[in-house]
C-alpha positions in Angstrom: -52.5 -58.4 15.4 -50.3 -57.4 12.3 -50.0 -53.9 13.4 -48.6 -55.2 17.0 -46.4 -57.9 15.8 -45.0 -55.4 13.4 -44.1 -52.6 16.2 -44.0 -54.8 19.2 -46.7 -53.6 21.1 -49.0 -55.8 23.2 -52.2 -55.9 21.2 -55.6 -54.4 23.1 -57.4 -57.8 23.2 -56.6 -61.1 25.7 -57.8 -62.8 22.3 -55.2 -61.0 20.1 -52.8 -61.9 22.6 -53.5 -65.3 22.5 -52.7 -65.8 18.7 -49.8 -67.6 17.7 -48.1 -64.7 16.2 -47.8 -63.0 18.9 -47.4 -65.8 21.8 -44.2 -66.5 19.5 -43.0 -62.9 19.4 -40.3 -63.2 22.8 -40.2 -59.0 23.5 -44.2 -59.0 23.4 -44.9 -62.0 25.4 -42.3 -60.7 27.7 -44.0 -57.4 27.8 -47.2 -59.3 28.3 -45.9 -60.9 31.7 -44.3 -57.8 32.8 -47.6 -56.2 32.2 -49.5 -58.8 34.3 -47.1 -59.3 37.3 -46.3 -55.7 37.4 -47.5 -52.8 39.6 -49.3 -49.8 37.6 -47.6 -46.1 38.1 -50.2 -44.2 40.1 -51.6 -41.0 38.4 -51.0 -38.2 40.2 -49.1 -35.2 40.4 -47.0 -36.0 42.6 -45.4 -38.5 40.9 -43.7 -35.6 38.8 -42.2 -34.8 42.2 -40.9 -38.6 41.9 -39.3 -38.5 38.4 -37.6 -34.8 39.3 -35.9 -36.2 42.6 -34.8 -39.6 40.4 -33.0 -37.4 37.9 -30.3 -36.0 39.2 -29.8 -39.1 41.3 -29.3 -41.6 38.5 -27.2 -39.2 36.6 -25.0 -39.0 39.4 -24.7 -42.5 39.6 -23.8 -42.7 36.2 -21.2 -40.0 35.9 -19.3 -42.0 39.5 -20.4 -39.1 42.0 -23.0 -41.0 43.6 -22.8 -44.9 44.8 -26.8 -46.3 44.1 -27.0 -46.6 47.4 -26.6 -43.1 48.4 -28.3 -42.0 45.0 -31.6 -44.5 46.4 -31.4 -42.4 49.6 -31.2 -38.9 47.8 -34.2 -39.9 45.3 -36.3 -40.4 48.7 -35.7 -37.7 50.7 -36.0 -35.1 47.7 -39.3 -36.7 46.6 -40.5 -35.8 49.7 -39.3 -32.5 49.6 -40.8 -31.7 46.6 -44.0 -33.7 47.4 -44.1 -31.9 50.4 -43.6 -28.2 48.7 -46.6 -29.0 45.8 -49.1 -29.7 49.0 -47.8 -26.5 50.1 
């Protein structure tokens, strides 16, 4: 429990997260609930296909070249692009 509260990590047990501490520690209980509601990231390979079409999307989006909307549209087609060339 010390070791979590002190880096602001959820804590491997429900029990740990139950104590006081750390129900009283705002970014841990909030990375608690994200944790519960959330959706896990698959494990796959292709998922590097994912992260390598978002990349120069977002940066484009950033730097004004790109609106997110057209940056959400580039992310999908390239992903399955490159999904599509690791299946071969």
């Amino acid at each position: 429990i010390r070791t979590a509260h002190e880096l602001y990590v959820i804590p491997s047990s429900i029990e740990a997260v139950k104590d006081p501490a750390i129900q009283s520690d705002v970014r841990i209980k909030a990375a608690w609930e994200q944790l519960r509601h959330g959706k896990r990231m698959p494990v796959v390979p292709e998922m590097r296909a994912v992260w390598d079409a978002m990349r120069p999307a977002y940066q484009n989006v950033i730097n004004g070249e790109m609106t997110p909307e057209e940056a959400a549209k580039a992310m999908q087609a390239d992903a399955i692009k490159k999904i599509k060339e690791m299946k071969g």
